[in-house]
C-alpha angles and dihedrals in degrees: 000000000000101000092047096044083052075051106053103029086055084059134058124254092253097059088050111118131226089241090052093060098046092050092048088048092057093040095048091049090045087053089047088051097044082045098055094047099047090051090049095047091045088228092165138310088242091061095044090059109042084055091053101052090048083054097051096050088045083048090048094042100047094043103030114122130279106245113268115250132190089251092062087046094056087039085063099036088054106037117359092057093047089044101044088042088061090038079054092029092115082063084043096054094038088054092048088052086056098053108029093052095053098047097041084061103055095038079058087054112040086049092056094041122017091194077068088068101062098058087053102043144019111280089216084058095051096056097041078061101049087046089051096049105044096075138037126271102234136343096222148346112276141127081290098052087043105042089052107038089052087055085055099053091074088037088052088043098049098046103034089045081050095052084046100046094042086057098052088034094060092062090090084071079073077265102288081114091064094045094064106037092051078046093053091044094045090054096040095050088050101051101055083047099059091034091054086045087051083056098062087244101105099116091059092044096044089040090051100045104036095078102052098030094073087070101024093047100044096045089059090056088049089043084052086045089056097049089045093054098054082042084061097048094055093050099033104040086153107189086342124099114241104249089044087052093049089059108045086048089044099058088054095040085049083046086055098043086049090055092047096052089056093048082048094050083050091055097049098055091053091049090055103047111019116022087056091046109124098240131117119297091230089064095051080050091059100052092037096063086047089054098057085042095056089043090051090049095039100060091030106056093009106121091010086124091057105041087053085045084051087043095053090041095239088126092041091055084042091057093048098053096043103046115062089175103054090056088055099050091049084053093050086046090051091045 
């Protein structure tokens, strides 16, 4: 068992043979067995441990991970991230609520009453706003519009994937942390809103951000899901204990953050180079509204094919047939 496990640890998992796995099944089952009964018979701690570790490299090397390909990565992108955000979406509705109220209401408030707007947010903030807003962006697409708004895609990513991690990263505050961070930036969104509407400059504000906020706004509520969501694990372990519930309501929340990183790489590349273009604002409307509408499609019917395919068991008798490791593994668990 030595010699094949040097073998085949020195090879990668697609070069494996049929006849290597079956000999390392029956090896593997013959070491378990040496090892029980060494353990039970008391026949020397050396020996013990020289079969367990022989064990635990046979165990490592029969269930260790296929290698991840690009092709896992868009299959999850397409359908596993829509699909496991509707199976949370009680977490993903609970954070939008978080984050949409509180900002509905300011906006209510600083539009009404722009002295509202400077208990809420920075003034300096305010008028860095004001001064961005009150003129267009550019006047046409030319070296200038393209050296500058591919220096601010890295600047859009950074801070909008920070907003976003700060928000699922929180959760191990037992999410109180998330809370209040989706309820600060809620507040703080509304406010500059209504206080840009109070202006007289809405229509620039709203054509500038409707494009990009369909993928950037709706990231952060799946980021404060998945906060939520490892919050939850932490308060709410059920018959779990707390560190295993932890883990089995991390991976998803990690699963969730990783969508929304992607959703958020996505907006950022739209604020840089489309939301700033000098063309009419009609036009940004237009593809704004398309774009909520793909994201709306997108997470909500996104994955549906292949949760029906698992429900059928289609996906389940594929699985069997094409991986010849993973059957083996299942045996070696049973045994």
């Amino acid at each position: 068992m030595e010699t094949l496990l040097a073998s085949l640890q020195r090879s990668r998992l697609g070069k494996w043979t049929g006849r290597d796995v079956t000999r390392l099944s029956k090896l593997y089952r013959s070491v378990c067995y040496d090892l029980s009964l060494v353990q039970s018979r008391e026949w020397g701690v050396r020996l013990e441990q020289y079969l367990n570790d022989l064990v635990a490299q046979g165990h490592n090397c029969l269930y260790r991970a296929p290698p991840r390909s690009l092709d896992t990565a868009l299959t999850f992108l397409s359908d596993g991230f829509p699909a496991l955000l509707r199976k949370r979406k009680n977490f993903f509705f609970v954070a939008l609520a978080l984050f949409a109220i509180p900002f509905l209401v300011s906006f209510w408030l600083t539009k009404s009453d722009q002295a509202t707007a400077e208990w809420l947010v920075d003034k300096t903030a305010m008028e860095h706003s004001r001064e961005s807003y009150s003129k267009a962006f550019y006047n046409s697409i030319d070296a200038r519009y393209a050296d500058e708004r591919s220096r601010m895609v890295g600047f859009y990513v950074q801070n909008n994937i920070g907003i976003a991690f700060q928000c699922f990263a929180f959760g191990v505050t037992f999410g109180i942390g998330t809370v209040v961070k989706l309820l600060f930036n809620g507040i703080a969104l509304g406010a500059i809103s209504g206080y840009l509407v109070s202006e007289g400059l809405g229509d620039n504000f709203f054509s500038f951000a409707i494009s990009h906020g369909s993928f950037e706004l709706t990231a952060i509520a799946v980021a404060g899901a998945a906060g939520l969501l490892v919050g939850w694990g932490m308060v709410h372990p059920g018959e779990l204990s707390r560190a295993e519930s932890l883990r089995v309501h991390g991976l998803d929340a990690i699963k969730l953050a990783s969508g929304s990183g992607f959703m958020l790489a996505i907006a950022a590349l739209i604020e840089a180079y489309f939301s700033p273009m000098a063309i009419p604002h009609a036009v940004k409307y237009v593809v704004g509204t398309m774009l909520w509408l793909i994201v709306f499609l997108y997470l909500g019917f996104g994955g549906r094919g292949m949760v029906e395919l698992a429900r059928s068991g289609k996906i389940q008798r594929a699985t069997t047939k094409t991986s010849g490791i993973s059957s083996v593994g299942a045996r070696q668990q049973t045994l």
